[in-house]
C-alpha positions in Angstrom: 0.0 0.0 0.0 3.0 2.4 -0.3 2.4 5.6 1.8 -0.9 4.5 2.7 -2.2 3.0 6.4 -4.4 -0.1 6.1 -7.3 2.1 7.7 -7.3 5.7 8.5 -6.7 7.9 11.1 -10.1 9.8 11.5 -9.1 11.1 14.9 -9.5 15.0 14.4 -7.1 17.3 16.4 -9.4 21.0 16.8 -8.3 24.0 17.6 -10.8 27.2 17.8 -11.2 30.6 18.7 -12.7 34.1 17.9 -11.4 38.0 17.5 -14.1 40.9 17.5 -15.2 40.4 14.1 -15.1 36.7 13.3 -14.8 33.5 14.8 -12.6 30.6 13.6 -11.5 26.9 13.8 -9.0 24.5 12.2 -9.3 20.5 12.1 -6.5 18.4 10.9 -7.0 14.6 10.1 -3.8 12.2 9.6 -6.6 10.1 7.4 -4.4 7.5 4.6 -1.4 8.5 4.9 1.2 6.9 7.5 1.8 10.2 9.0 0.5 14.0 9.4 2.7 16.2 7.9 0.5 19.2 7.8 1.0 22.4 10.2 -1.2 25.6 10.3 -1.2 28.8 12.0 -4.2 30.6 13.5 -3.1 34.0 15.2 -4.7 36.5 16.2 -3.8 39.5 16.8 -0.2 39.6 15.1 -0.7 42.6 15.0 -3.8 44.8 16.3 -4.8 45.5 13.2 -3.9 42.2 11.4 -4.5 38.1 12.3 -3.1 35.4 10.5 -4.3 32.2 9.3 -2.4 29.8 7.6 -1.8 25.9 6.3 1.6 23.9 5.5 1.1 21.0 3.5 4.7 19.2 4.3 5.9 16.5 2.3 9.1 14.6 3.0 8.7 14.5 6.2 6.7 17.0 8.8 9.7 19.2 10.4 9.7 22.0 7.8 5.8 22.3 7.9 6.5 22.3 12.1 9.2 25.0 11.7 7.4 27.1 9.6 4.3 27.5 11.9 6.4 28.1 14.7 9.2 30.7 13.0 7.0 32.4 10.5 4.2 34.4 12.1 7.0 36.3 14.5 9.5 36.3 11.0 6.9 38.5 9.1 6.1 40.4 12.4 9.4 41.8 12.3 8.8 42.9 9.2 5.8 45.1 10.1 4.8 44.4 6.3 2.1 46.7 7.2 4.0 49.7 7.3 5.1 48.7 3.9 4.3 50.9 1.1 4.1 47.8 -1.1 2.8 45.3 1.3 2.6 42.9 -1.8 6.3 43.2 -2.4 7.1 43.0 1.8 5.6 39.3 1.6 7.5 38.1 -1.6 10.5 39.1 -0.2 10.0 37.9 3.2 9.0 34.5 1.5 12.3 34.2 0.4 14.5 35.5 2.8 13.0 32.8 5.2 13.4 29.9 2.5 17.0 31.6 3.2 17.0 31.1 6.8 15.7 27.8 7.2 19.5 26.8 5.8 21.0 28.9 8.2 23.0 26.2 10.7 21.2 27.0 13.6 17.4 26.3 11.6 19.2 23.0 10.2 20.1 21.5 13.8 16.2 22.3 14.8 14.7 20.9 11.8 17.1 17.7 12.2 15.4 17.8 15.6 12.4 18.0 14.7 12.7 15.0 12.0 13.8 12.9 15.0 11.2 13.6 17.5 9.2 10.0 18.2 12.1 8.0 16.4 13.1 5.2 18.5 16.8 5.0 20.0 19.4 3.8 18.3 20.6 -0.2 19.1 23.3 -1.8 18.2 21.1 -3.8 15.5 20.8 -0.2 13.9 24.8 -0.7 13.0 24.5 -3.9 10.8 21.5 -2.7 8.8 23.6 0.5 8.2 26.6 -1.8 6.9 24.1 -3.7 4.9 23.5 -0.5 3.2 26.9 0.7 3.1 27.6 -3.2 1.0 24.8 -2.3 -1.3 26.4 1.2 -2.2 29.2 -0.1 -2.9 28.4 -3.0 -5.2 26.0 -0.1 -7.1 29.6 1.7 -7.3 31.5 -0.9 -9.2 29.2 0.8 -12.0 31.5 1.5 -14.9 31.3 5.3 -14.8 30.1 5.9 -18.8 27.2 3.7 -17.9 26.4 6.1 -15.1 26.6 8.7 -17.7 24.2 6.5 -20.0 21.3 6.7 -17.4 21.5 10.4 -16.3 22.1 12.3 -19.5 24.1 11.1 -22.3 28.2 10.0 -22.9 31.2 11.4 -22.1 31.2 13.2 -25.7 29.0 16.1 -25.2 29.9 19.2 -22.8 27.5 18.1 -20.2 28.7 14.6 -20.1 32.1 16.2 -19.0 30.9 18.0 -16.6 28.9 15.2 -15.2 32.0 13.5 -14.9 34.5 16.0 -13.3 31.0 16.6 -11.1 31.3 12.9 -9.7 35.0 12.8 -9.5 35.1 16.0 -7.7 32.5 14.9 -5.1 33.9 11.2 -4.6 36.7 12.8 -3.2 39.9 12.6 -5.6 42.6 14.3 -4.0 44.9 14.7 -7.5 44.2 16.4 -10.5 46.6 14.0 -12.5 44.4 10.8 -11.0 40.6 13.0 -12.4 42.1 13.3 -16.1 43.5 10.0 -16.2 39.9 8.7 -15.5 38.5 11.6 -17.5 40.6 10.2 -20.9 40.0 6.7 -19.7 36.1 7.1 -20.0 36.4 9.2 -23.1 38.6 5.8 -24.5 36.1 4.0 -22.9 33.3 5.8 -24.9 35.4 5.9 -27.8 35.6 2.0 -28.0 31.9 1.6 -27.6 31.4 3.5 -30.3 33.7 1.6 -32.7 32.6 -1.4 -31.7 28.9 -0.1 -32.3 29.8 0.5 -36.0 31.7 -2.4 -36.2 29.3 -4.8 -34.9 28.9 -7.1 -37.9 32.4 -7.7 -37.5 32.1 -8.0 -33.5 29.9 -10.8 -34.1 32.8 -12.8 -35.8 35.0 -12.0 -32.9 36.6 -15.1 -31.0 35.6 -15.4 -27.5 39.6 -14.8 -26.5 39.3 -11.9 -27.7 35.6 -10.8 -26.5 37.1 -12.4 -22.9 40.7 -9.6 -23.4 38.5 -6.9 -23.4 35.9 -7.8 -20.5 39.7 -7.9 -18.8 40.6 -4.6 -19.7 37.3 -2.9 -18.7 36.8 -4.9 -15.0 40.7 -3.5 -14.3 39.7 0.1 -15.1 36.7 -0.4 -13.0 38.8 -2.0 -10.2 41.7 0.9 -10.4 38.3 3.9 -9.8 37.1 1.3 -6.7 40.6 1.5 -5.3 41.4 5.0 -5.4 38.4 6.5 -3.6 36.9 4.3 -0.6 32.8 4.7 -0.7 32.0 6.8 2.0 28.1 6.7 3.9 28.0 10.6 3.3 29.4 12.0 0.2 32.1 15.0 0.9 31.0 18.3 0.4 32.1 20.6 -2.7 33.7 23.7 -1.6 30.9 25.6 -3.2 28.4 23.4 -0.9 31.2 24.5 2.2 31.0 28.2 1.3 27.1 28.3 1.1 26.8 26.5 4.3 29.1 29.4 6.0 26.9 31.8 4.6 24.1 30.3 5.7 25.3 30.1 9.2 26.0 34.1 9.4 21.9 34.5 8.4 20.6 33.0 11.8 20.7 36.3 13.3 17.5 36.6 11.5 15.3 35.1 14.3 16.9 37.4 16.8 15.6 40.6 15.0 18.4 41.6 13.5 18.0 43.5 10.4 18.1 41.8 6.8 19.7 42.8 4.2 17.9 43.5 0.5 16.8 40.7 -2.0 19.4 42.4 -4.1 22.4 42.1 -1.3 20.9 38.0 -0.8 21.0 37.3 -3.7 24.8 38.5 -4.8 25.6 36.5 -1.5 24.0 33.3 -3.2 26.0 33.5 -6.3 29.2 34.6 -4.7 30.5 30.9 -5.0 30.4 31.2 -8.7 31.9 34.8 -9.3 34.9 33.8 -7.2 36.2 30.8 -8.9 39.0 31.0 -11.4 38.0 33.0 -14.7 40.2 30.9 -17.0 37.8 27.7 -16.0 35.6 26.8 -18.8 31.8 27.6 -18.9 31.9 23.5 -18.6 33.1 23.0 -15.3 31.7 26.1 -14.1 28.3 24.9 -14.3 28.5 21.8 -13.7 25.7 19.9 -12.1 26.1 18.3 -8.3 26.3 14.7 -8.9 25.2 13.9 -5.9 21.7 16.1 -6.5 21.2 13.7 -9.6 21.4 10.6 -7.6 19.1 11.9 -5.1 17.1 9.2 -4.2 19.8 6.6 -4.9 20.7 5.5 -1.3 21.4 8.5 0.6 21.0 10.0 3.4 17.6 12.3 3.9 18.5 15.7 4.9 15.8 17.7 6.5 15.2 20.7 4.8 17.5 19.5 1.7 14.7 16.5 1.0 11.5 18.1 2.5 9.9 21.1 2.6 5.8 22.6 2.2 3.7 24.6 0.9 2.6 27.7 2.7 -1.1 29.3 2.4 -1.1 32.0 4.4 -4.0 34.6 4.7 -3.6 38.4 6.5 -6.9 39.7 7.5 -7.2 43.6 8.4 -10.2 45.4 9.8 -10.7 46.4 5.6 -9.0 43.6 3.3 -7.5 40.2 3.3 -3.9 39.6 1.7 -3.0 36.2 0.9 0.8 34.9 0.0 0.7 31.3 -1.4 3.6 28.9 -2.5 2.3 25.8 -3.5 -0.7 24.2 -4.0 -3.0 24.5 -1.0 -5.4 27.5 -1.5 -7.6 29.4 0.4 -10.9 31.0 -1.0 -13.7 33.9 0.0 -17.3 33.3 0.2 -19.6 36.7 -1.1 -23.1 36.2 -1.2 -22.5 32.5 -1.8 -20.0 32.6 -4.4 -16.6 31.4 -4.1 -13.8 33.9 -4.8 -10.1 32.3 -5.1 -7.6 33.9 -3.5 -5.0 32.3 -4.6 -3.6 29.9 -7.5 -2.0 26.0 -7.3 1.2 26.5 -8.2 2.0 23.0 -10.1 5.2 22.2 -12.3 3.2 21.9 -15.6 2.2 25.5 -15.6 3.3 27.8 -18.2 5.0 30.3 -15.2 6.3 27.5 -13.8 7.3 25.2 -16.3 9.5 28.5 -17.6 11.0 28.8 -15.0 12.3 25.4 -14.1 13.6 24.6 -17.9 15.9 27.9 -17.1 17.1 26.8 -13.5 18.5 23.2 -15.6 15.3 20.7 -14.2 12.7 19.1 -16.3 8.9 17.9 -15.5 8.2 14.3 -15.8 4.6 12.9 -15.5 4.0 16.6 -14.0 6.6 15.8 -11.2 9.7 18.4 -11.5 13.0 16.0 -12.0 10.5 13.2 -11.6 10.0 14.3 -7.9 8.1 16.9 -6.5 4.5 17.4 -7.7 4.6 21.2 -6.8 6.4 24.1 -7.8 6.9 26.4 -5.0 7.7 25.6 -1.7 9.8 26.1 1.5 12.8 24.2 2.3 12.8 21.2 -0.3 16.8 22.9 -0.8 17.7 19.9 -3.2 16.0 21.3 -5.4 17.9 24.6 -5.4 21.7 24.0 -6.2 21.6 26.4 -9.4 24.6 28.7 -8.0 23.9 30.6 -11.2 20.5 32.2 -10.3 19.0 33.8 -7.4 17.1 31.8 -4.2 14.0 32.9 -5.6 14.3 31.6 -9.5 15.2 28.4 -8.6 13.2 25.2 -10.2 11.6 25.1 -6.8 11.0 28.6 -5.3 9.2 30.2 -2.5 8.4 33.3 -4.1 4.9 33.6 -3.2 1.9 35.1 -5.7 0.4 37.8 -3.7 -3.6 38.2 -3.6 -5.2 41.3 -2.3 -9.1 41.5 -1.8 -10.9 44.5 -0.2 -13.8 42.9 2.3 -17.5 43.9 1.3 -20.5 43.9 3.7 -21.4 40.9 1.5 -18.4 38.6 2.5 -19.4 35.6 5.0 -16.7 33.3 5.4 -12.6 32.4 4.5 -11.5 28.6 3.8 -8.1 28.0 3.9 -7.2 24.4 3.2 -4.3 22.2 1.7 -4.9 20.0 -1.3 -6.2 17.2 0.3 -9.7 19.2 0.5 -9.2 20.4 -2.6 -8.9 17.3 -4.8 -11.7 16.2 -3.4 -13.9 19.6 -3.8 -13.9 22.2 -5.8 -13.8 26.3 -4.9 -17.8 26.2 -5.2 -18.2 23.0 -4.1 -16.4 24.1 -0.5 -18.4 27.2 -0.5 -21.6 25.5 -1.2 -21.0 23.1 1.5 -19.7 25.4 4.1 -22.5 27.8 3.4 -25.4 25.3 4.3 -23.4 24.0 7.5 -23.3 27.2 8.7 -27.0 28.1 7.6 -28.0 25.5 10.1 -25.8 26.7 13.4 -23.5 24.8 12.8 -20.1 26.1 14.1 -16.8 26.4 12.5 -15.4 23.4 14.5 -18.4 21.5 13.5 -17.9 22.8 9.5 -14.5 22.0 9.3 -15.0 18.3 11.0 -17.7 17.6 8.6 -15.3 18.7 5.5 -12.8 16.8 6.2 -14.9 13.3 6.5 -16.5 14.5 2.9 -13.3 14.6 1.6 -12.2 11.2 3.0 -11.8 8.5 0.2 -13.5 5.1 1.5 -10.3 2.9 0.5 -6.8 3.4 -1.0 -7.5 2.1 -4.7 -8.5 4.7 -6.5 -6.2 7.5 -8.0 -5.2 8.6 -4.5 -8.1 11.6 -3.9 -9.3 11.8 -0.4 -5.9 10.0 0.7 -3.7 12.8 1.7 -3.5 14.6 5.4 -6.6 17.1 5.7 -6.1 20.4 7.4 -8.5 23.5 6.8 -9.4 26.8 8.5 -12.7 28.5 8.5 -12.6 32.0 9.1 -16.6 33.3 10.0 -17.0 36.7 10.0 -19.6 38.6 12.2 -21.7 41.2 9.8 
């Protein structure tokens, strides 16, 4: 069953309160899934004039959903984006600038906290399985290197399939330059031979198995001399450009202190420093070359919190006169008028034109509407992995947390807010939410009650459909008093 529980998890956990003009509540059910990875945010009074209300829809793992409801609310009061002439613009930026801080060191040791919190112990059993592992990395290793190339993009021939190469010898830990071209000319005679023996395969087929057994011989040394000269290590070493980002990242934890940020503009020099600095004879090859180790994500190993997880992040600004809503990612939050739904914000998913533009030009691709075959989303916090482009700013990254900015000027007419991540939404439309919210709330119901009933509408009766009414539920409903 995957990801899925062989029953759900209907238990609800509430939480509800009211501010002079509205009442509220927000219900969150684990349901499918093996574990609740949504957080939320209901606070009123952020400021005196303002109250916030917001949903994370984590995936990965639930620490960066966690850390963003309990950092963000006091991150954007420091900004006082109220006082902003461009409130709009305030938001984006603060967006960013905490997708900026949840690398800082200090965030990175809470959110590795986080991950572990309910995690059993270690035993001394924990140490075998780990060798086992280590075994199985290994014998992956012994991989001639060109057939690495093979499966993530192309031969040693073409300019990327150099830097893919230098990429991996770099990160595997090669201390001498004369040992990385010897392996870089013996791939390229490597490739070389493949392709003469490609053209040449009518007479390949009259070849003598001496001969076919010489040059098995030949190949399983080369392989042997790469095993030999780099031991396979359980974490791979870090580039220097990884090194020099962490250091920079450690210097921004002052941010939860107070202390005043510098401009997008400032950040964002800061985030391609790495790449001005290095040598300007180096060729454009080597100089961009991808992080070998971000294209074997997946392939064994270890999960970094905030490098492989990260959520979307709804949130919704109410004033005495307006509502302002910054979204990244696909959760959404609407506005009932006179019983029509109003969206407040957009999904932000890979196969969108905005979207899709943007991560062709950051180097990813979109596969089956997943970005680099992974995330199903666009825009998000944390999911750093994603964001190894030392070429382009934080925020135009394939995965970004540059929020779209929604600003709506309240109306005697307006009755309630839903905010809700996309396990409502799969399920229900805009209308479809308003519609049923509207006749709960027709009949006394309170928002508690509402945002109970929701979520066991949404809930898919078993696992074998196409996943709607599976995920974690979380949703907010705002009601105001008119």
């Amino acid at each position: 069953m995957g990801a899925y529980l062989n029953r759900p998890v209907v238990e609800k956990e509430k939480e509800e309160g009211s501010g002079d003009k509205f009442s509220y509540a927000c219900t969150t059910m684990q349901g499918w899934r093996a574990s609740q990875e949504d957080a939320h945010n209901c606070v009123v009074d952020l400021h005196p004039e303002w109250h916030m209300f917001a949903v994370y829809d984590g995936h990965g793992g639930t620490e960066v959903s966690k850390f963003t409801s309990a950092k963000l609310p006091e991150f954007l009061k420091e900004r006082k984006f109220w006082e902003s002439e461009d409130i709009g613009e305030c938001l984006q930026k603060a967006f960013v600038d905490f997708d900026d801080f949840i690398r800082a060191e200090d965030s990175m040791k809470l959110l590795k906290e986080i991950a572990n919190e309910g995690k059993p112990r270690r035993t001394p059993g924990d140490d075998a399985q780990d060798e086992a592992d280590r075994i199985d990395t290994i014998e992956e290793s012994a991989i001639p290197i060109t057939e690495l190339l093979k499966q993530y993009g192309g031969g040693v021939g073409g300019g990327l399939g150099k830097s893919l190469l230098r990429a991996f010898l770099q990160n595997r830990g090669d201390d001498s330059d004369s040992d990385e071209d010897e392996e870089m000319n013996e791939a390229e005679g490597e490739e070389e031979e493949e392709a003469e023996e490609e053209d040449g395969q009518e007479k390949k087929e009259n070849t003598d198995d001496a001969d076919v057994e010489e040059e098995e011989e030949k190949k399983t040394k080369k392989v042997q001399k790469r095993c030999s000269k780099s031991p396979i290590q359980s974490e791979a070493k870090k580039s220097k450009s990884d090194e020099s980002e962490d250091a920079k990242a450690s210097s921004s934890s002052g941010q939860e202190k107070g202390a005043e940020v510098e401009d997008e503009e400032s950040s964002d020099n800061d985030f391609v420093a790495d790449e001005e600095a290095e040598d300007e004879d180096q060729s454009d090859e080597e100089t961009e070359a991808p992080d070998f180790g971000q294209l074997m994500l997946g392939g064994g190993g270890i999960e970094v919190p905030g490098e492989d997880s990260g959520t979307t992040a709804c949130v919704v600004l109410v004033g005495n006169d307006k509502v302002i809503v910054a979204n990244a990612g696909d959760s959404r939050a609407i506005l009932c008028r006179a019983g029509k739904a109003i969206d407040l914000s957009v999904d932000h998913k890979p196969e969108d034109d905005v979207e899709t533009k943007r991560i062709h030009a950051a180097g990813g691709t979109i596969e089956d509407g997943r970005v680099n075959g992974g995330l199903n989303l666009s825009r998000a916090f944390g999911d750093h992995a994603y964001k190894k482009n030392h070429a382009l700013h934080l925020k135009d990254q394939m995965i970004t947390a540059h929020p779209d900015i929604k600003i709506e000027s309240l109306t005697p007419e307006d009755e309630f807010l839903v905010v809700a991540c996309d396990g409502i939404w799969n399920s229900m439309e805009s209308q479809q939410v308003a519609d049923f919210v509207s006749k709960l709330l027709a009949e006394g119901k309170t928002c508690a009650e509402v945002c109970d009933a929701l979520c066991d509408a949404c809930l898919a009766e078993s696992t074998e459909g196409d996943g709607t009414g599976c995920d974690n539920m979380t949703v907010i409903c705002t009601n105001f008093k008119r």
